[in-house]
NUROGU-363229 format. One line per field, with one value per residue (C-alpha): z, y, x; residue in three letters. Coordinates in steps of 0.02 Angstrom, whole numbers. Example, Ala and Ser with C-alpha at 12.3 -4.5 7.8 and 13.67 -1.06 7.14 Angstrom:
REM NUROGU-363229
zz 390  357
yy -225  -53
xx 615  684
nuza ala  ser
END
This chain:
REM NUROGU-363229
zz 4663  4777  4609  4598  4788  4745  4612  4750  4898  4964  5092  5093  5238  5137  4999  5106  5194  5005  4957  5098  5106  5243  5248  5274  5110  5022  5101  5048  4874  4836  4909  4752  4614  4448  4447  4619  4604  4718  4741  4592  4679  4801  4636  4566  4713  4712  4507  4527  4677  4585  4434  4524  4573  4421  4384  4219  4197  4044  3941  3989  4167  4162  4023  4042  4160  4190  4259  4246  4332  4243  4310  4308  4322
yy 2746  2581  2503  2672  2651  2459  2490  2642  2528  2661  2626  2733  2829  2883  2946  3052  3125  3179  3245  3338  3258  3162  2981  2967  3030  2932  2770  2840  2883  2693  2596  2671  2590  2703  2863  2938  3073  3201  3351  3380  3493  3323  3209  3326  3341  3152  3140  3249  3172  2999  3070  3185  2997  2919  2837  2848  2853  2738  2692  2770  2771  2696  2559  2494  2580  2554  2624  2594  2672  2755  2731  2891  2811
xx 1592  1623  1702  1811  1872  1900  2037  2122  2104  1999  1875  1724  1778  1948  1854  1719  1847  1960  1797  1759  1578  1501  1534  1337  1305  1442  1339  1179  1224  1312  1166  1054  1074  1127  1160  1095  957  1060  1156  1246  1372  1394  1421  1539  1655  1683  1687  1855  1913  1898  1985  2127  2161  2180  2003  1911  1741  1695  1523  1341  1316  1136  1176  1353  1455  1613  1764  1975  2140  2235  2415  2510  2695
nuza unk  unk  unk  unk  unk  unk  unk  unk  unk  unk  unk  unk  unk  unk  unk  unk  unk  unk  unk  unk  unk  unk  unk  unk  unk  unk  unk  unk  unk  unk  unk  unk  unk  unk  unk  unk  unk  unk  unk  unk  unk  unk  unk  unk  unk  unk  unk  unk  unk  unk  unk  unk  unk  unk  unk  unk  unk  unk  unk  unk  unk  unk  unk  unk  unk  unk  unk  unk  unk  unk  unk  unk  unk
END
């Protein structure tokens, strides 16, 4: 997620607030390393707010993850 924010400019307040989650969780959830063991409802609303932004996710998520913006002109 924090690399996701990096390539919007985002700051981690920003993206709480488009996903309508708490900015405590956001913190919580990119201090683990991986894939956080959490609310999957949580993990989807930030997936699509990522993605409704232009990111891609790319590779495995626990072996090489990765992630681009896709510039939408």
């Amino acid at each position: 997620m924090r690399a996701s924010r990096t390539l919007l400019g985002w700051s981690a307040a920003e993206l709480a607030k488009r996903s309508n989650v708490g900015a405590t969780t956001l913190r919580r959830y990119e201090m683990v390393g991986g894939v956080p063991s959490a609310n999957l409802s949580v993990l989807l609303k930030f997936k699509s707010t990522l993605e409704n932004a232009g990111i891609q996710f790319a590779g495995d998520p626990l072996v090489n993850p990765g992630v681009t913006l896709n510039f939408k002109g």
